[in-house]
VOBA-1610 file (N, C-alpha, C; in pm, whole numbers, padded with zeros to 5 digits, always signed):
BEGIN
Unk-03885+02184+07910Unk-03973+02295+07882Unk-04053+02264+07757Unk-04192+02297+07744Unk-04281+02225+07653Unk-04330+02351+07561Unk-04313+02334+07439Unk-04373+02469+07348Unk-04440+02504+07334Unk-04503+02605+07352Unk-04633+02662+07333Unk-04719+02664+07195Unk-04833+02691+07217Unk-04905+02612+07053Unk-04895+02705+06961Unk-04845+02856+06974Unk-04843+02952+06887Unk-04649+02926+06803Unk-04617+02913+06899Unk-04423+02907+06881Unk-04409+02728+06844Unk-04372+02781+06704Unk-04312+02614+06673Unk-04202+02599+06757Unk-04227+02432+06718Unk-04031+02373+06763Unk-03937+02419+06674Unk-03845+02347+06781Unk-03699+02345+06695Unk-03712+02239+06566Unk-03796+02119+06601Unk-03778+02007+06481Unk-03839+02082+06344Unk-03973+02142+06361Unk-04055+02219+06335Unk-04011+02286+06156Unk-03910+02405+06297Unk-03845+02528+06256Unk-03742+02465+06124Unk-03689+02396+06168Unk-03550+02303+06109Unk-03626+02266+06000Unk-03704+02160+05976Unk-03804+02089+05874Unk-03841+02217+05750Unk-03925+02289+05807Unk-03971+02430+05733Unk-03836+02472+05620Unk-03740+02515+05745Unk-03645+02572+05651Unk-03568+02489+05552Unk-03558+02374+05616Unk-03465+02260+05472Unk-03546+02235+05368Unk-03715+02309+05399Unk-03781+02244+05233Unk-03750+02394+05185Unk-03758+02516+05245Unk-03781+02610+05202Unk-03636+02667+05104Unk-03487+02584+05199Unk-03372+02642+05110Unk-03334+02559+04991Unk-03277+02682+04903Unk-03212+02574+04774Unk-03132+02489+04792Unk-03152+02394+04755Unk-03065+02274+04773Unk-02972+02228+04672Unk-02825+02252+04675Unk-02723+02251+04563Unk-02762+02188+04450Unk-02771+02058+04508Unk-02846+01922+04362Unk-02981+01970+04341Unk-03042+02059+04368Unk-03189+02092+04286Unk-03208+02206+04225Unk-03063+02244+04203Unk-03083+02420+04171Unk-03153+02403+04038Unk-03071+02362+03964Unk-03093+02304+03827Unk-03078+02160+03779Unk-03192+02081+03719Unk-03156+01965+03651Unk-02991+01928+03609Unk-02969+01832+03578Unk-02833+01812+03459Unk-02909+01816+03364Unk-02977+01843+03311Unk-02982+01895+03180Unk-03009+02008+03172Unk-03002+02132+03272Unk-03068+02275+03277Unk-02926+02301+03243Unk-02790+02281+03315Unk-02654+02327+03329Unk-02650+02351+03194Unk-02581+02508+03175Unk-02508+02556+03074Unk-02360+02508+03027Unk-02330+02368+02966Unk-02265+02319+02979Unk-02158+02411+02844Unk-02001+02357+02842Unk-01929+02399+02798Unk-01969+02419+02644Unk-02023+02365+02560Unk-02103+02354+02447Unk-02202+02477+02386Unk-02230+02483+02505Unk-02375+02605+02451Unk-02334+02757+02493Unk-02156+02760+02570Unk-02157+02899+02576Unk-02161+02985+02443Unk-02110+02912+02314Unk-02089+02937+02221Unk-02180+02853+02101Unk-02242+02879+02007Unk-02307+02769+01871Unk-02186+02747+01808Unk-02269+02601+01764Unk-02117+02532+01695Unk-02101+02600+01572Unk-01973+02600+01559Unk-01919+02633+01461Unk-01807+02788+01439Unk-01901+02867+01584Unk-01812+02990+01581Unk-01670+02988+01670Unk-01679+02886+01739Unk-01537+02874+01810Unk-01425+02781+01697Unk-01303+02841+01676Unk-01222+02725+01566Unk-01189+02636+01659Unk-01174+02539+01646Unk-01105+02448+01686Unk-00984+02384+01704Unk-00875+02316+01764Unk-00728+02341+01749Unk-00712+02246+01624Unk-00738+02118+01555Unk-00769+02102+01426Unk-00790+02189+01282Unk-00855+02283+01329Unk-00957+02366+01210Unk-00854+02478+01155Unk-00842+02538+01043Unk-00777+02580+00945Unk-00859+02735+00930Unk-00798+02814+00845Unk-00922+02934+00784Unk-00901+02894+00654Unk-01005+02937+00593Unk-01032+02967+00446Unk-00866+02986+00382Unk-00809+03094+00432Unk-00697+03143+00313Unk-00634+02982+00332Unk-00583+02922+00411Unk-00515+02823+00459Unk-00536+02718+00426Unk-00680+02686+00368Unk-00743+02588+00338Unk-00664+02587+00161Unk-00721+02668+00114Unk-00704+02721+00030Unk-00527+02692-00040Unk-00446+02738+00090Unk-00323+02753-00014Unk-00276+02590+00012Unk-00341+02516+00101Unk-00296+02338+00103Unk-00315+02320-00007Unk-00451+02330-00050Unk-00526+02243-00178Unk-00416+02300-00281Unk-00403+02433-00312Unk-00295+02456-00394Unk-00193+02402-00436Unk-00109+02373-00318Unk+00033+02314-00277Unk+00009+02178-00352Unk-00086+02085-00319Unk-00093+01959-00313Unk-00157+01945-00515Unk-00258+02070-00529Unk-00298+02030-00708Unk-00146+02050-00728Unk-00051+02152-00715Unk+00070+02196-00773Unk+00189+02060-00768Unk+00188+01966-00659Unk+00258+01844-00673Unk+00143+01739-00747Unk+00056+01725-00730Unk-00019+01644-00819Unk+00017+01621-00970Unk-00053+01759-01011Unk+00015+01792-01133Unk+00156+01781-01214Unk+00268+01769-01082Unk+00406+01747-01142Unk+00450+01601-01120Unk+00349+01543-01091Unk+00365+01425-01062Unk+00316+01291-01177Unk+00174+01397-01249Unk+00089+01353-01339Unk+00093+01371-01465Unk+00156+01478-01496Unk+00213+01533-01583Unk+00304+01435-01679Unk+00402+01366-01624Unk+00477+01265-01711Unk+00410+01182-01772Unk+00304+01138-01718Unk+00219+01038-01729Unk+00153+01037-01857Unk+00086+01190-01805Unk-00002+01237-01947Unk+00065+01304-02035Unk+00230+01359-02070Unk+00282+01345-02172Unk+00308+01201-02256Unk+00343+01045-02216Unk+00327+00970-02245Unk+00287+00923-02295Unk+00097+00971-02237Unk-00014+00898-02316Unk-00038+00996-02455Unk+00032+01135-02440Unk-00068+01191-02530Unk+00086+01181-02642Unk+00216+01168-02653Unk+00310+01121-02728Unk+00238+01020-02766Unk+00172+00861-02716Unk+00191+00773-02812Unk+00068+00801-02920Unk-00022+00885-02898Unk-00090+00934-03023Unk-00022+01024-03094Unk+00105+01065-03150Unk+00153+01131-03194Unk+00205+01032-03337Unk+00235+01147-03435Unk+00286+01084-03546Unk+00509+01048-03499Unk+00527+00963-03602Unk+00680+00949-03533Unk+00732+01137-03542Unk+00714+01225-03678Unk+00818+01333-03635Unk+00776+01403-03546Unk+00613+01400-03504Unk+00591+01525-03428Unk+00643+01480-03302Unk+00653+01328-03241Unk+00691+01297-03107Unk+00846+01355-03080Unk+00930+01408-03248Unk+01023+01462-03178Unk+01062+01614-03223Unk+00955+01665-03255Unk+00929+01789-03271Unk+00985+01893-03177Unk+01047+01967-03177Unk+01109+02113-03085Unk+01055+02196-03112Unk+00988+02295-03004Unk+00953+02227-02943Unk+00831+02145-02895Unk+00846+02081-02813Unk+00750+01954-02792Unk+00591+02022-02792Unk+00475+01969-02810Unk+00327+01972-02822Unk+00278+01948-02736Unk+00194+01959-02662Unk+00108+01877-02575Unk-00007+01818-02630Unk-00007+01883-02737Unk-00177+01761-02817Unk-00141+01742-02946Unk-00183+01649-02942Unk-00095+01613-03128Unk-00225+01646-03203Unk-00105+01677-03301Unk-00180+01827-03413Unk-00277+01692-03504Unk-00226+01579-03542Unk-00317+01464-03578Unk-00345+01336-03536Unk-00414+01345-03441Unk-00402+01248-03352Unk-00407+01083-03431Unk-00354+00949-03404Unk-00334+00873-03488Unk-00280+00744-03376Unk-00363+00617-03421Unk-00307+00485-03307Unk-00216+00400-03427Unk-00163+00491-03490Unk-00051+00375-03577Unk+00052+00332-03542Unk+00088+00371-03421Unk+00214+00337-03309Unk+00168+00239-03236Unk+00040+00224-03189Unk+00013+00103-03101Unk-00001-00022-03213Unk-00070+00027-03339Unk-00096-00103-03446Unk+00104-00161-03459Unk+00136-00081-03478Unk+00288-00101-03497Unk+00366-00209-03413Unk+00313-00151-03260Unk+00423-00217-03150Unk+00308-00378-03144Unk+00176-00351-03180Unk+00098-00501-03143Unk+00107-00594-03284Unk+00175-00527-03343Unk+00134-00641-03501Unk+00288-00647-03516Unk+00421-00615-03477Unk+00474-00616-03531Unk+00552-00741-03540Unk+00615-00845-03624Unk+00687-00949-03568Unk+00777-00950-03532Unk+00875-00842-03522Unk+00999-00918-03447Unk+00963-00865-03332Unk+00854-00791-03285Unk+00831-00773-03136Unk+00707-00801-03064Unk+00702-00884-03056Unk+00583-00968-02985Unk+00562-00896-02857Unk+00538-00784-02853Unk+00457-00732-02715Unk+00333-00796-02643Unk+00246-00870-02755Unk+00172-00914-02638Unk+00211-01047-02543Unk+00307-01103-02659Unk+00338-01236-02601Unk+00451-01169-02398Unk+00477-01058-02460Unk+00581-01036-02311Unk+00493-00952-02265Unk+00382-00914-02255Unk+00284-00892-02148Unk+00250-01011-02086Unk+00194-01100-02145Unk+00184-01205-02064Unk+00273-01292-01967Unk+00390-01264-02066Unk+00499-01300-01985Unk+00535-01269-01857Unk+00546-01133-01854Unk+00528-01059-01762Unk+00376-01079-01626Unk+00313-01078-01672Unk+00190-01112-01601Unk+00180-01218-01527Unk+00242-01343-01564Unk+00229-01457-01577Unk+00350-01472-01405Unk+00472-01384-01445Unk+00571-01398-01359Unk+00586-01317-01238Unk+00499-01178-01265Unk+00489-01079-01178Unk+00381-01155-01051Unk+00274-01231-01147Unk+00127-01303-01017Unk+00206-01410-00935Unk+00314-01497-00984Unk+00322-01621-00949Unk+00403-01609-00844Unk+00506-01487-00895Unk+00637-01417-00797Unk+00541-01322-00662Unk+00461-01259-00674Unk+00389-01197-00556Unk+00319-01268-00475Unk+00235-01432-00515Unk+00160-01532-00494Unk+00294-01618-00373Unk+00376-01611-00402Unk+00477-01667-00339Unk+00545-01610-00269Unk+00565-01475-00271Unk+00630-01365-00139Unk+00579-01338-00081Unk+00459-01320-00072Unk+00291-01351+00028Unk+00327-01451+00117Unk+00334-01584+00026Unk+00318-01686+00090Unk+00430-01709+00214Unk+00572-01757+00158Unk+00640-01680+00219Unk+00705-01625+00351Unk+00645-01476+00334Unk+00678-01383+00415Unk+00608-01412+00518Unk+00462-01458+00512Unk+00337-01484+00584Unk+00438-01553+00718Unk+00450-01659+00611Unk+00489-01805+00712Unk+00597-01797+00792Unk+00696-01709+00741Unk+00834-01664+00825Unk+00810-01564+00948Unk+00698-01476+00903Unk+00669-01332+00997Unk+00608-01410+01093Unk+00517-01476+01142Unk+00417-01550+01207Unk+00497-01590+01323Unk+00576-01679+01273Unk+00634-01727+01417Unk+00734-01626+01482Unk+00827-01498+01407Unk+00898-01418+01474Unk+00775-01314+01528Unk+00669-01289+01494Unk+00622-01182+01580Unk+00492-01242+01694Unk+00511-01404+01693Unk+00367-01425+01766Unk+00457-01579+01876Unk+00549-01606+01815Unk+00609-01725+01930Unk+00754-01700+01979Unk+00744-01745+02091Unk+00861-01730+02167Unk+00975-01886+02154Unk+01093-01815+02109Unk+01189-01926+02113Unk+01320-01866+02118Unk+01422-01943+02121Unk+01544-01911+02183Unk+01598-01889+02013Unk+01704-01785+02056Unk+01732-01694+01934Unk+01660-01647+01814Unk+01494-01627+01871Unk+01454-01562+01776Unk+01522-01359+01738Unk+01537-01290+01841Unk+01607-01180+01815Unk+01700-01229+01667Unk+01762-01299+01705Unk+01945-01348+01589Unk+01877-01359+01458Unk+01778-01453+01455Unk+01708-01486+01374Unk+01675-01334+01298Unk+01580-01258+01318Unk+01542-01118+01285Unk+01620-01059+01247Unk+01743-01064+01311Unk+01836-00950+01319Unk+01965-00970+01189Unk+01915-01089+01156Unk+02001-01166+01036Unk+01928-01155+00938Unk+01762-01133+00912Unk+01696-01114+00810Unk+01663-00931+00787Unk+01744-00898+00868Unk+01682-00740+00817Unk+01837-00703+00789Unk+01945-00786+00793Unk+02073-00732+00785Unk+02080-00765+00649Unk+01978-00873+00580Unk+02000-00867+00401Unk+01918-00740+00354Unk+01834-00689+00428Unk+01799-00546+00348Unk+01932-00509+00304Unk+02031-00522+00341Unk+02137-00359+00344Unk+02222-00441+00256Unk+02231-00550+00162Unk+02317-00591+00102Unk+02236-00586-00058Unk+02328-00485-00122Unk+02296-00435-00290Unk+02221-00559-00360Unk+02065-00596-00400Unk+02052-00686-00492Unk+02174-00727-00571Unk+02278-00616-00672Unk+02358-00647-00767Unk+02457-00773-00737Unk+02495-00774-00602Unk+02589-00811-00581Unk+02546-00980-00559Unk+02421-01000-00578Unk+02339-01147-00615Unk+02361-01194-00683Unk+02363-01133-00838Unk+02356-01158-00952Unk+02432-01303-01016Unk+02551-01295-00944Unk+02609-01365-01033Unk+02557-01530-00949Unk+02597-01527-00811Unk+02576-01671-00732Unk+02385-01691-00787Unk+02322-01611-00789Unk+02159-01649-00848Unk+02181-01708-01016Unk+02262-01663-01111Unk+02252-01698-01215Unk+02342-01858-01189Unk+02419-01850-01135Unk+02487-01996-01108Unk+02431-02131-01068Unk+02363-02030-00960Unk+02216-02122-00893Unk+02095-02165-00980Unk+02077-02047-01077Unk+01973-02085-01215Unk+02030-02197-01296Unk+02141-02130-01333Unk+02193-02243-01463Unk+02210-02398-01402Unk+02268-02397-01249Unk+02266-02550-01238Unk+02117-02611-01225Unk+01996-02501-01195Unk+01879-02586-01187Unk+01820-02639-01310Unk+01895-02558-01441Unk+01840-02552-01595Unk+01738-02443-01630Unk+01691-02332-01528Unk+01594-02295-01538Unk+01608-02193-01649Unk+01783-02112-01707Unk+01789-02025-01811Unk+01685-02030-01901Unk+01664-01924-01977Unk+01517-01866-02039Unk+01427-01936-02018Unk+01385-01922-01914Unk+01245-01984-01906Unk+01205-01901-01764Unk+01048-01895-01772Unk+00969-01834-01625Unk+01051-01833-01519Unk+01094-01936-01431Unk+01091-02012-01281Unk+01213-01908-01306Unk+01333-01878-01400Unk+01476-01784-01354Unk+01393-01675-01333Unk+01297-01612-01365Unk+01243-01459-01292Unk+01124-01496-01214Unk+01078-01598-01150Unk+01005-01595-01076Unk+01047-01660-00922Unk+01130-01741-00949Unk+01188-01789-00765Unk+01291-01744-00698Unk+01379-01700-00785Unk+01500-01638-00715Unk+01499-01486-00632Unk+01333-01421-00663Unk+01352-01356-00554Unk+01172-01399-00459Unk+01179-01509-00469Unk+01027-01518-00381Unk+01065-01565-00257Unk+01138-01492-00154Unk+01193-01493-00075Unk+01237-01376+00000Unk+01163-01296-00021Unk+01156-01123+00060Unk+01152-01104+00193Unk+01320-01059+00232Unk+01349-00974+00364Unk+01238-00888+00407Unk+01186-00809+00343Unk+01105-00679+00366Unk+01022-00726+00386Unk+00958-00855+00301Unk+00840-00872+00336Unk+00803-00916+00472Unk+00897-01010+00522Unk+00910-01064+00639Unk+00874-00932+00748Unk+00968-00874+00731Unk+01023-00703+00865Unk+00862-00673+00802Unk+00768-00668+00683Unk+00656-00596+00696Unk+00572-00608+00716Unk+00552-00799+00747Unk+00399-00854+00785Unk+00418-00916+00950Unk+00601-00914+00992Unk+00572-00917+01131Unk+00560-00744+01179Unk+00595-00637+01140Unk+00483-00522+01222Unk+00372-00585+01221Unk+00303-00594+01136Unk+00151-00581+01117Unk+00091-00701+01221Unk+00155-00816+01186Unk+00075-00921+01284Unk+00110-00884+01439Unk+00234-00820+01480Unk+00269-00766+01574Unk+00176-00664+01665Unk+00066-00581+01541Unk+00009-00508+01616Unk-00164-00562+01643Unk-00187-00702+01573Unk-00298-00753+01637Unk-00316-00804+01742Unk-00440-00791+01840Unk-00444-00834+01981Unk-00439-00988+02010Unk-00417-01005+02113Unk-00328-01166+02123Unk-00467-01243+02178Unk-00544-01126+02225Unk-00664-01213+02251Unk-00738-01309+02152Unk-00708-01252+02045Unk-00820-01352+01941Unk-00770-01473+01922Unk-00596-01474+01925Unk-00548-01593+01887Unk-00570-01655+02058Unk-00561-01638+02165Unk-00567-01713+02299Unk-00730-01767+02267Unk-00812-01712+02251Unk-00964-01718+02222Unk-00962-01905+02182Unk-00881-01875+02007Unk-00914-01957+01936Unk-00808-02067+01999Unk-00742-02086+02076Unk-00646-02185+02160Unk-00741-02231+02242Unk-00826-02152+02307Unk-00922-02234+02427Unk-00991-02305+02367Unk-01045-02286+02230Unk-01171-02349+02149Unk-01058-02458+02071Unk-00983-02524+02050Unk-00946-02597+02041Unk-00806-02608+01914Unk-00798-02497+01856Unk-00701-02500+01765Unk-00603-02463+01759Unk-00491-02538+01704Unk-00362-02538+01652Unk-00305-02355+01630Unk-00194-02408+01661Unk-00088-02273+01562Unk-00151-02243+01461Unk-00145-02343+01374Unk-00174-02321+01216Unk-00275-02329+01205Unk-00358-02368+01221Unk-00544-02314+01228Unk-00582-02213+01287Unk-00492-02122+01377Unk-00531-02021+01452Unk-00454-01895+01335Unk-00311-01965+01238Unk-00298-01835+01186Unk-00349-01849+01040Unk-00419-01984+01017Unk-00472-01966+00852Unk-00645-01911+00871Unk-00713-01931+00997Unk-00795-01848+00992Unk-00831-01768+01085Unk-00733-01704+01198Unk-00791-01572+01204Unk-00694-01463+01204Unk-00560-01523+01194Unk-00478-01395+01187Unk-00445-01343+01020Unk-00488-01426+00929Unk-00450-01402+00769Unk-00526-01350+00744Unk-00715-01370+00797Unk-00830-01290+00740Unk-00833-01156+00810Unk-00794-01141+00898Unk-00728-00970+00969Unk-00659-00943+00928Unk-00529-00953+00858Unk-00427-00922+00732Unk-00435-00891+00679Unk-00545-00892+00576Unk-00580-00851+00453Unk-00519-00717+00353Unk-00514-00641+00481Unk-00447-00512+00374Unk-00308-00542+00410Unk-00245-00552+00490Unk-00111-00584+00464Unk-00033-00743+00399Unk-00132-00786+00351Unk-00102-00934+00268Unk-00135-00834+00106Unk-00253-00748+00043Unk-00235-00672-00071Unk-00186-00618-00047Unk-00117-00507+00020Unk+00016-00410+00010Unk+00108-00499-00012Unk+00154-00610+00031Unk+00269-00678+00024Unk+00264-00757-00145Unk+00169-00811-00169Unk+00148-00888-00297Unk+00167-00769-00373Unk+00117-00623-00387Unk+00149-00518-00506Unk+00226-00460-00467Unk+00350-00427-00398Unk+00481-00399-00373Unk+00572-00494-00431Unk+00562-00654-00439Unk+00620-00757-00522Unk+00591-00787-00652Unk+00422-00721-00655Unk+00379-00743-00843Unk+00464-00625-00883Unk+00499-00535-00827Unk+00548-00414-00897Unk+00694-00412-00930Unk+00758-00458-00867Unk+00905-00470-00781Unk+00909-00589-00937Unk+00879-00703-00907Unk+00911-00803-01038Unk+00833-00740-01197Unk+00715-00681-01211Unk+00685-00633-01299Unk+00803-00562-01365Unk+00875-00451-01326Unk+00948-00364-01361Unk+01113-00397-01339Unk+01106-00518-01355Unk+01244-00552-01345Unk+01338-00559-01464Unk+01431-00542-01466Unk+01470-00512-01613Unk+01600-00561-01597Unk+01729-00571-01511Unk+01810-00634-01513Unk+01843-00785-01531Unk+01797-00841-01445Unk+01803-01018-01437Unk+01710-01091-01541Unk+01604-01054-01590Unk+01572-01069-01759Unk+01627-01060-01829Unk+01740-00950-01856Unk+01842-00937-01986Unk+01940-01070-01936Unk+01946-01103-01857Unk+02076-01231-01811Unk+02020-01312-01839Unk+01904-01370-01772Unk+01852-01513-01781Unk+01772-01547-01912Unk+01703-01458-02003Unk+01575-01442-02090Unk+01674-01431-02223Unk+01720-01540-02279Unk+01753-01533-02444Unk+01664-01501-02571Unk+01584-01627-02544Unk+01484-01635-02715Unk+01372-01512-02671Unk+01352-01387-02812Unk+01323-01290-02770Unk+01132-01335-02733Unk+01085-01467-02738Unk+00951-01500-02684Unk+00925-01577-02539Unk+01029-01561-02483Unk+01032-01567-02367Unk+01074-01454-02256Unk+01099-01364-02340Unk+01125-01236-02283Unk+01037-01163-02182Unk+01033-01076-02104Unk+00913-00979-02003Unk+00911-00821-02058Unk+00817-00788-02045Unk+00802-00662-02087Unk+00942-00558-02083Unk+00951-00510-01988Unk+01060-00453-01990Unk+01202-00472-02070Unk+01218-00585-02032Unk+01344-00605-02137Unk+01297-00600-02263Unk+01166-00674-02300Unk+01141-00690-02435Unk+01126-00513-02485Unk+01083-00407-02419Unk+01045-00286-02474Unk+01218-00187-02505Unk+01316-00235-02434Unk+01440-00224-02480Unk+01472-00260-02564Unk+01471-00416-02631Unk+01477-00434-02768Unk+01421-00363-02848Unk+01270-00338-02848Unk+01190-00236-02924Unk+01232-00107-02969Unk+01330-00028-02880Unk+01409+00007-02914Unk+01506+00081-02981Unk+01615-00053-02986Unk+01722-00035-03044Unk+01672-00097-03194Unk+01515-00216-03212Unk+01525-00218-03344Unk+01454-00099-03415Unk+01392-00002-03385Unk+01336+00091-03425Unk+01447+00239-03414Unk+01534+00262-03404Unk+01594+00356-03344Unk+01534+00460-03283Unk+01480+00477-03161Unk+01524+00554-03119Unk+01308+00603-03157Unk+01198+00543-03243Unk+01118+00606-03223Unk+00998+00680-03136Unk+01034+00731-03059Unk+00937+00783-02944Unk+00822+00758-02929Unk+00715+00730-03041Unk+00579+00706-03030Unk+00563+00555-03034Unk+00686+00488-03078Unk+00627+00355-03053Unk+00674+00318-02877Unk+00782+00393-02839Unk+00787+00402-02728Unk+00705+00385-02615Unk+00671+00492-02589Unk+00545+00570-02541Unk+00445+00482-02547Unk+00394+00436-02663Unk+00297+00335-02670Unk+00342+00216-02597Unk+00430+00138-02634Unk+00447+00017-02526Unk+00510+00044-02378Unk+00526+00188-02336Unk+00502+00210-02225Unk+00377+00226-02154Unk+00277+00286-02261Unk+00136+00274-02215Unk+00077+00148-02152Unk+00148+00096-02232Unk+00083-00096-02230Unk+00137-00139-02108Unk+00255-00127-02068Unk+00310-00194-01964Unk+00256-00113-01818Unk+00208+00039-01839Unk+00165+00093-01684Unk+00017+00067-01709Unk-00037+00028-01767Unk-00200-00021-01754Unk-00231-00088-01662Unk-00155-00230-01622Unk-00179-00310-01522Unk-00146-00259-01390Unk-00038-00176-01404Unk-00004-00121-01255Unk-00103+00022-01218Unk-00173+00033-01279Unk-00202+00181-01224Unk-00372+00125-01182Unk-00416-00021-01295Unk-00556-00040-01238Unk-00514-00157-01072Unk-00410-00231-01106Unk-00423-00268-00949Unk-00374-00209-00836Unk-00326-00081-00869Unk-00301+00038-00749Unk-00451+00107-00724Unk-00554+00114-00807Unk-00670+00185-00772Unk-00761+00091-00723Unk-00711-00054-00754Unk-00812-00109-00698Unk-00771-00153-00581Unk-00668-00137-00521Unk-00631-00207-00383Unk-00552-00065-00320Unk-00618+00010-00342Unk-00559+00131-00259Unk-00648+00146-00138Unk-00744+00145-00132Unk-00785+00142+00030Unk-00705+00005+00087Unk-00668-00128+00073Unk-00571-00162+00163Unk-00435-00153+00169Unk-00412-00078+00082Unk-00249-00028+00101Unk-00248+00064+00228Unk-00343+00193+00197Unk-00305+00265+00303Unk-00324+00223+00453Unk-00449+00143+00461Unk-00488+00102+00539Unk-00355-00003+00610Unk-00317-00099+00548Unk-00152-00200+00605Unk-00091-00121+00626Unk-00048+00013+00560Unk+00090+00085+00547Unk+00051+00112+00678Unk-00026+00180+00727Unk-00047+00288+00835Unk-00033+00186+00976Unk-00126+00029+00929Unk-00127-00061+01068Unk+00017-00105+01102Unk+00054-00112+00979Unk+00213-00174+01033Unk+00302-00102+01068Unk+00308+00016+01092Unk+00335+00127+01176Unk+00341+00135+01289Unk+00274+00075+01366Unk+00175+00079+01495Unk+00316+00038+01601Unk+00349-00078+01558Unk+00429-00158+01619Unk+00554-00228+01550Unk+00689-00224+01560Unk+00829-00286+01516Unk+00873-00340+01536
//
């Protein structure tokens, strides 16, 4: 049956209506859609992150309120060693000295029977050489337990994290035995080698190399290099913050050592800070401002290489986390 010229077709009819209806995908662009974003302007919805004001508020509190009790010792310290000797033991105590005065630092730096600067250096000298070497080290021990496979490596590990749990003290005597037969008594090398050999350090630079991707080192295997060319340059220069966290955890750790100096360290110019500021002392009895002052002296170095290597502390602390 053939259609008449007034009455469309069916193809016609059909055609007409598919331009004429909305068509799902043309209702609106993707960019017309009222997407989840614009039911609301930013900022008036909180977020599961986001805090209020009072809340904000009583953190910052909380945290000046431990700050402060934290900082506080610090800056009694500094502001004692400007103190005269009676007011440092004045009852009760000042917080600003009534005349302020550096005759306690002239005291502890000029004085002769206490050579403070000579045991800063001392100190300096033993704290770099001792961290320079537990670096080194730890590096070289962690490397192969967290990146090669061999038979009893577990035993291996499991024998170096079992000296964490055994008391330094109980060292003391087989390390001084071990000193005296090398000859090393008063001199550097008795406080600088007998502990450049760190458990922790080991357990803390295999996390860290543990959590770098294995691709870079397979990379540098196809291109032609060694173990040891693959970990002196690309797994040590990715290290970086957990090689300075580890070097100022050991400058600090030997800086502030105060036991095994009084054993090994006789003639009082070979002495390290610490011990030497104990003598200081007992020959002064007991004066607080000279105290204070050669305590000043000795946290100087630690507090500028904590500010200056604090973005990679946190930064190692947090990577070596990742993975155990």
């Amino acid at each position: 049956m053939t259609a008449t010229v007034g009455e469309p077709s069916r193809g016609d009819h059909s055609d007409h209506g598919d331009r004429g209806a909305v068509r799902p995908g043309k209702a609106r662009g993707p960019g017309k859609a009222r997407g989840p974003g614009k039911a609301r302007g930013p900022g008036k919805a909180r977020g599961p992150g986001q805090v209020g004001p009072g809340r904000l508020v009583l953190r910052y509190g909380v945290l000046g309120l431990l700050a402060l009790m934290f900082v506080s010792p610090l800056l009694f310290m500094v502001v004692t060693s400007f103190k005269t000797g009676p007011e440092a033991v004045a009852v009760p105590p000042t917080w600003w000295p009534r005349h302020p005065t550096t005759e306690a630092y002239r005291s502890v730096l000029t004085a002769s029977g206490t050579p403070v600067l000579r045991w800063f250096a001392n100190s300096m000298i033993a704290a770099a050489v001792n961290s320079a070497l537990v670096v080194a080290t730890a590096s070289l021990a962690a490397y192969p337990l967290a990146r090669m496979q061999f038979r009893g490596r577990s035993i291996v590990m499991g024998m170096i994290i079992a000296t964490l749990f055994v008391p330094p003290v109980i060292l003391t005597i087989p390390n001084y035995l071990i000193v005296g037969q090398l000859r090393w008594l008063d001199t550097l090398l008795a406080v600088i080698v007998p502990s450049a050999a760190s458990a922790f350090g080991v357990f803390f630079l295999r996390a860290f190399f543990a959590s770098l991707p294995r691709e870079l080192e397979e990379a540098a295997l196809l291109d032609g290099a060694n173990r040891f060319q693959t970990f002196v340059r690309i797994i040590l220069p990715l290290s970086k913050p957990a090689l300075a966290t580890l070097a100022l955890l050991a400058f600090l750790t030997n800086w502030n050592d105060f036991l095994w100096p009084v054993y090994v360290l006789f003639d009082p110019q070979s002495q390290t800070l610490p011990a030497g500021l104990a003598t200081l002392q007992s020959a002064n009895s007991v004066r607080y401002d000279l105290l204070m002052a050669g305590a000043v002296i000795a946290s100087v170095p630690v507090l500028l290489l904590y500010v200056l290597s604090q973005r990679f502390i946190i930064e190692g602390v947090s990577r070596s986390g990742i993975k155990g």
